[in-house]
MIRO-301229 format. One record per atom (N, C-alpha, C): residue number from 1; x, y, z; atom name. Coordinates in steps of 0.02 Angstrom, whole numbers. Example, Ala and Ser with C-alpha at 12.3 -4.5 7.8 and 13.67 -1.06 7.14 Angstrom:
# residues 2
   k     xx     yy     zz  a
   1    660   -284    390  N
   1    615   -225    390 CA
   1    660   -165    390  C
   2    642   -112    354  N
   2    684    -53    357 CA
   2    645      2    394  C
END
This chain:
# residues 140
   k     xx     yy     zz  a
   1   1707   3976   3205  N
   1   1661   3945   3252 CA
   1   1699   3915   3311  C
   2   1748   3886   3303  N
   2   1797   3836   3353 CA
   2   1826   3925   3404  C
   3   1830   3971   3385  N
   3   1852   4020   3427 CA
   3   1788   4048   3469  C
   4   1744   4041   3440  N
   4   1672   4064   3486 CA
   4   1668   3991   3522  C
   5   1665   3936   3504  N
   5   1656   3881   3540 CA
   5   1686   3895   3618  C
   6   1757   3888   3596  N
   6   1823   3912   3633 CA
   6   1805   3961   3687  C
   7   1777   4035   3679  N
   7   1743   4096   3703 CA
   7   1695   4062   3766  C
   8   1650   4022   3724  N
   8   1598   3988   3771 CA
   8   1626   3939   3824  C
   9   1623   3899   3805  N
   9   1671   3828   3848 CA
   9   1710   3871   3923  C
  10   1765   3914   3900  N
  10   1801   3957   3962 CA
  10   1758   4005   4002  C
  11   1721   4031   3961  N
  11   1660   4074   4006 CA
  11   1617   4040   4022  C
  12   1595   3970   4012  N
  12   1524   3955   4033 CA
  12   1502   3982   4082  C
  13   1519   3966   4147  N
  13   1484   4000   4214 CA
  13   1459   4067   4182  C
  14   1488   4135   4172  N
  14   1487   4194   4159 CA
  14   1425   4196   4105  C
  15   1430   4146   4069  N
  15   1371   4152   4007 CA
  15   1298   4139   4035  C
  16   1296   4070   4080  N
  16   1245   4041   4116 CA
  16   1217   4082   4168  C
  17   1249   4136   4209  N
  17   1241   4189   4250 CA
  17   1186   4246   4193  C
  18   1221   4251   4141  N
  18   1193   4318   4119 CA
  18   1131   4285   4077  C
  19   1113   4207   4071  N
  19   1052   4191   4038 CA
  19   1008   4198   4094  C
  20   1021   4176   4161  N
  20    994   4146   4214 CA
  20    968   4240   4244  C
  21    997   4280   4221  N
  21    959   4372   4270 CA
  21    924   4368   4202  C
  22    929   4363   4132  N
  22    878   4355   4079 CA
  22    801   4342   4065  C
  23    818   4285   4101  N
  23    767   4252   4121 CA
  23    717   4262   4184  C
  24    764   4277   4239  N
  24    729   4311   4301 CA
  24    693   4372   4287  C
  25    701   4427   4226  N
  25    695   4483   4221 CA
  25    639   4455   4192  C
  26    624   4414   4145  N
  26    558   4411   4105 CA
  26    503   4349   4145  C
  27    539   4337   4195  N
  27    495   4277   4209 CA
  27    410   4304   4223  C
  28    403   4348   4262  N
  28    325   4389   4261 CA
  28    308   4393   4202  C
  29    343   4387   4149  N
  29    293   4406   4076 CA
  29    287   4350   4040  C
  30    288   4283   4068  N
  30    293   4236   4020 CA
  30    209   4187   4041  C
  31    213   4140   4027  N
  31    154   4102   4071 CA
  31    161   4088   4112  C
  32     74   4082   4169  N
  32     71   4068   4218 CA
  32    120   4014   4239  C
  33    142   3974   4224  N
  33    164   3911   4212 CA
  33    234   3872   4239  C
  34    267   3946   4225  N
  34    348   3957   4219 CA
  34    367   3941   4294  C
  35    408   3882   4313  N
  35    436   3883   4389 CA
  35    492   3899   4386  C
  36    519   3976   4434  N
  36    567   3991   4442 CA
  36    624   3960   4450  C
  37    605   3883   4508  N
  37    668   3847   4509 CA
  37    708   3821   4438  C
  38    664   3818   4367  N
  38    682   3786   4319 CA
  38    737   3825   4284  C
  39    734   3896   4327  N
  39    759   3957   4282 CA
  39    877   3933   4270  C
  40    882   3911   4321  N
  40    969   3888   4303 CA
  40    967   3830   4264  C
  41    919   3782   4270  N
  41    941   3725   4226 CA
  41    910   3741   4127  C
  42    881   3787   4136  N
  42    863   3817   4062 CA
  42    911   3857   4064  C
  43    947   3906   4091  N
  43   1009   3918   4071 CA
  43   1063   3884   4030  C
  44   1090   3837   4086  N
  44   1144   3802   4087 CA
  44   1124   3746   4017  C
  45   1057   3725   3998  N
  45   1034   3700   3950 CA
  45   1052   3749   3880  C
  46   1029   3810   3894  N
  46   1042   3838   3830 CA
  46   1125   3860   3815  C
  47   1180   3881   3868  N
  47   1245   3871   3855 CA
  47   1250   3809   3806  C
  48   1239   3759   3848  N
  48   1246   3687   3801 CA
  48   1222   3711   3737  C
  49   1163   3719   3729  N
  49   1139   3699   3662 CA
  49   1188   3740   3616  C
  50   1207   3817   3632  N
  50   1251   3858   3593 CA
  50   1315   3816   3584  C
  51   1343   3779   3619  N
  51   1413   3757   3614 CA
  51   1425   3706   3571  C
  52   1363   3671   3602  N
  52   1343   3628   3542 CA
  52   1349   3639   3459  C
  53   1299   3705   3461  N
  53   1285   3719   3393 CA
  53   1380   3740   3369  C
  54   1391   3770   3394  N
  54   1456   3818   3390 CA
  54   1516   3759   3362  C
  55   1516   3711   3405  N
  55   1552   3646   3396 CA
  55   1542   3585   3329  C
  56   1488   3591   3329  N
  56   1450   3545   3275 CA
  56   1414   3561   3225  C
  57   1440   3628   3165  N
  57   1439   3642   3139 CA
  57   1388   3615   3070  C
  58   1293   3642   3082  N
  58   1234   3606   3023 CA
  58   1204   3546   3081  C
  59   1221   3577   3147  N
  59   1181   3532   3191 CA
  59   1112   3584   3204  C
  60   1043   3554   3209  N
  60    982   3572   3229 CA
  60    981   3607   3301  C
  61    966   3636   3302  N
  61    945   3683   3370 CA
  61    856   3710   3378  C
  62    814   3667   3337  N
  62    758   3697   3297 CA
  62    735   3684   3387  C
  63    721   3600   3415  N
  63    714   3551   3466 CA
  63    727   3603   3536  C
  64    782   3643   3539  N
  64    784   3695   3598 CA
  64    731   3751   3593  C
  65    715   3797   3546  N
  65    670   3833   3541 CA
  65    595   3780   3583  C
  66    588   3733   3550  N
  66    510   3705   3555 CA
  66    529   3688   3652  C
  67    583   3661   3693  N
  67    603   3665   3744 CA
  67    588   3729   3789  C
  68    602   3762   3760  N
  68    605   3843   3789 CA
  68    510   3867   3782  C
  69    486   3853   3737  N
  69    411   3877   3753 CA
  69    371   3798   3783  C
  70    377   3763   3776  N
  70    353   3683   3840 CA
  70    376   3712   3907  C
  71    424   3746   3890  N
  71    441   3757   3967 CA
  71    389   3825   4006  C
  72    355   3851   3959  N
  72    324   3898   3969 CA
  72    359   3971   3967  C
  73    392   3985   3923  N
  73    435   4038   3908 CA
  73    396   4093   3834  C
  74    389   4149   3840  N
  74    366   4158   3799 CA
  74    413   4184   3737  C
  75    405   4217   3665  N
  75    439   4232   3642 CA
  75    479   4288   3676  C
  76    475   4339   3695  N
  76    515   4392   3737 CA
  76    574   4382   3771  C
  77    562   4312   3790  N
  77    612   4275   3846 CA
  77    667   4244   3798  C
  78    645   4225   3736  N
  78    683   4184   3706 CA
  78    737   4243   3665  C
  79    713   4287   3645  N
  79    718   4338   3612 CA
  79    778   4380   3635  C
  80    771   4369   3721  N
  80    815   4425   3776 CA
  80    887   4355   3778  C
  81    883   4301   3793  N
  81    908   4234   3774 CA
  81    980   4269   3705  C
  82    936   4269   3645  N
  82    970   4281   3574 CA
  82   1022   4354   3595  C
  83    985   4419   3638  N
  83   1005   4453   3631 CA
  83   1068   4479   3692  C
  84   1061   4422   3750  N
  84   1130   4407   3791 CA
  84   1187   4373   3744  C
  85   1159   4301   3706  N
  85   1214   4287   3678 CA
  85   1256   4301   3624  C
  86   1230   4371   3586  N
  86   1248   4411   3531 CA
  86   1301   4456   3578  C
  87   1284   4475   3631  N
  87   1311   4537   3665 CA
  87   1376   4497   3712  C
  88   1360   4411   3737  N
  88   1413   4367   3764 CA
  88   1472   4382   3706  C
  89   1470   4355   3648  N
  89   1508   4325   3623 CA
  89   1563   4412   3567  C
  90   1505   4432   3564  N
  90   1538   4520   3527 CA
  90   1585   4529   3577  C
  91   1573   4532   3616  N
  91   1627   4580   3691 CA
  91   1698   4556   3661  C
  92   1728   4487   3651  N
  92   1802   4481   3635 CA
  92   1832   4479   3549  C
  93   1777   4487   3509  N
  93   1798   4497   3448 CA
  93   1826   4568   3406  C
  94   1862   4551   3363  N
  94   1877   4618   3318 CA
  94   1837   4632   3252  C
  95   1832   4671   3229  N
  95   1790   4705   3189 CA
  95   1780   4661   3150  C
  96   1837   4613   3121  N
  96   1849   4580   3048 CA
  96   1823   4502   3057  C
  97   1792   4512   3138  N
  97   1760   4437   3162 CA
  97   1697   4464   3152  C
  98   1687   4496   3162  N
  98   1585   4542   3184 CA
  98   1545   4514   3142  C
  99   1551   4516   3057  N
  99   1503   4485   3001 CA
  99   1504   4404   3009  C
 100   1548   4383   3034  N
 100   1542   4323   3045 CA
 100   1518   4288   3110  C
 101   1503   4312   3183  N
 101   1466   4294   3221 CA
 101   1381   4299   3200  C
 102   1390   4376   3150  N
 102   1316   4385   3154 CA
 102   1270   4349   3108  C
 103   1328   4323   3054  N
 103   1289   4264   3016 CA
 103   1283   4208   3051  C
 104   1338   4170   3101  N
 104   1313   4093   3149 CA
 104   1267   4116   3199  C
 105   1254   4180   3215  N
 105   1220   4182   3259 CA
 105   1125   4226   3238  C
 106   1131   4203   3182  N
 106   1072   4236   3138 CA
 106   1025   4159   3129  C
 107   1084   4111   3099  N
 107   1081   4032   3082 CA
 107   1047   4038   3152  C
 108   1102   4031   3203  N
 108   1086   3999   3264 CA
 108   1001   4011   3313  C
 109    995   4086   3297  N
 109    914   4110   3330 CA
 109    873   4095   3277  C
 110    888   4086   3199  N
 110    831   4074   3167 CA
 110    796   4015   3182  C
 111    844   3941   3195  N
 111    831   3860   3228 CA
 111    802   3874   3282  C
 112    805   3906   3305  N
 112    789   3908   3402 CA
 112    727   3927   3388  C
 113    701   4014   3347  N
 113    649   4026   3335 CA
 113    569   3977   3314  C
 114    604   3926   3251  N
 114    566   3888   3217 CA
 114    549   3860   3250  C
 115    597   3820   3326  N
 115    568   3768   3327 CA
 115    501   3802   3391  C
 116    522   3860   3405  N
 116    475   3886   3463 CA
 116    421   3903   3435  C
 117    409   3909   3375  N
 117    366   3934   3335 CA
 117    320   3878   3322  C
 118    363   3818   3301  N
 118    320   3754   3287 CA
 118    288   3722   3342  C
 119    325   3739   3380  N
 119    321   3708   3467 CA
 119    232   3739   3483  C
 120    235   3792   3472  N
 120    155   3837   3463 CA
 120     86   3828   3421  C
 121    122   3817   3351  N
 121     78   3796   3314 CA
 121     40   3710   3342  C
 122     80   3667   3359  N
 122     77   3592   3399 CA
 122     26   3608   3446  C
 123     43   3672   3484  N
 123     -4   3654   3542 CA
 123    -78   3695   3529  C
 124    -87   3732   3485  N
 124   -132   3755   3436 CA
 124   -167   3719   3403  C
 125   -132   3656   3346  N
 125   -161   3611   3351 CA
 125   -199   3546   3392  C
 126   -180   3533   3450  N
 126   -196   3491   3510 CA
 126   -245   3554   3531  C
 127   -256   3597   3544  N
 127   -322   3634   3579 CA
 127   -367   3646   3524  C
 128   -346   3651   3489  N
 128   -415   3642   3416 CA
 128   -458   3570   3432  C
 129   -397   3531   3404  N
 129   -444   3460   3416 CA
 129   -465   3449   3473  C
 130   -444   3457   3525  N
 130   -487   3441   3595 CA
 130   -567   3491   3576  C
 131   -538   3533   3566  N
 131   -602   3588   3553 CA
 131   -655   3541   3500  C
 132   -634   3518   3454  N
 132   -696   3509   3402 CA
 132   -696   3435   3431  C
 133   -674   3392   3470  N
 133   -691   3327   3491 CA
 133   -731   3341   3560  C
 134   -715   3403   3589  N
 134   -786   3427   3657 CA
 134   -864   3437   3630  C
 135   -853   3473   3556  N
 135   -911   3516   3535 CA
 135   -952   3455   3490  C
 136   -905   3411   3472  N
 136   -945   3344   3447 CA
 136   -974   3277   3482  C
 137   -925   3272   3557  N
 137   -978   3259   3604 CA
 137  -1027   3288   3626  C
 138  -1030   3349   3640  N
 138  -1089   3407   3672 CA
 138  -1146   3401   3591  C
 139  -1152   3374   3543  N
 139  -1196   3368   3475 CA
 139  -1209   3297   3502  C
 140  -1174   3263   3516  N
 140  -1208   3167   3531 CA
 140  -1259   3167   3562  C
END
């Protein structure tokens, strides 16, 4: 992990570039919602959060996923996200490293996933209840 950390940290710029055309590429497919200007600082946010994870080894990353859809990102986006930083970090390893990125980095999109996942179900719940607290005023 301290050698992918390492990987990241020296490339950041290079990593934050290739989240940041990621993101530009999916921004039409996500929600209405999504402001382009937000698109480098959700980059440069998710470098962090990887270096983080990479560095601090059984730290949560669930909290960035639920970040990434608040921000109005849909799964696709998050997904293209997982599948730059699989393809960042492969480029300088050797064969006998490969099973082992793809398990921290299996860990790493499964946290991100959940929490985007939960992040959904939350706001699913909040439009339910608005919904059945409209339809029980409209009965008063």
């Amino acid at each position: 992990m301290n050698t992918l950390a390492e990987r990241v940290e020296a490339e950041r710029a290079d990593l934050v570039g290739h989240y940041q055309r990621a993101l530009q590429e999916s921004l039409f497919a996500n929600r209405a919602f999504v402001r382009p200007g937000i698109i480098k600082q959700v980059a440069a946010d998710e470098a962090e959060a990887l270096l983080n994870f990479l560095r601090q080894s059984g730290i949560s990353v669930a909290e960035r996923g639920g970040k990434l859809h608040q921000a109005g990102f849909n799964v696709g986006a998050v997904l293209k996200l997982n599948q730059v930083t699989r393809r960042f970090l492969m480029e300088s390893l050797e064969d006998h490293q490969i099973n082992h990125l793809l398990d921290v980095m299996d860990e790493y999109q499964r946290a991100v996933m959940e929490g985007f996942i939960e992040s959904i179900e939350q706001e699913h719940r909040i439009e339910l209840e608005q919904t059945r607290n409209a339809l029980q005023r409209g009965i008063r």
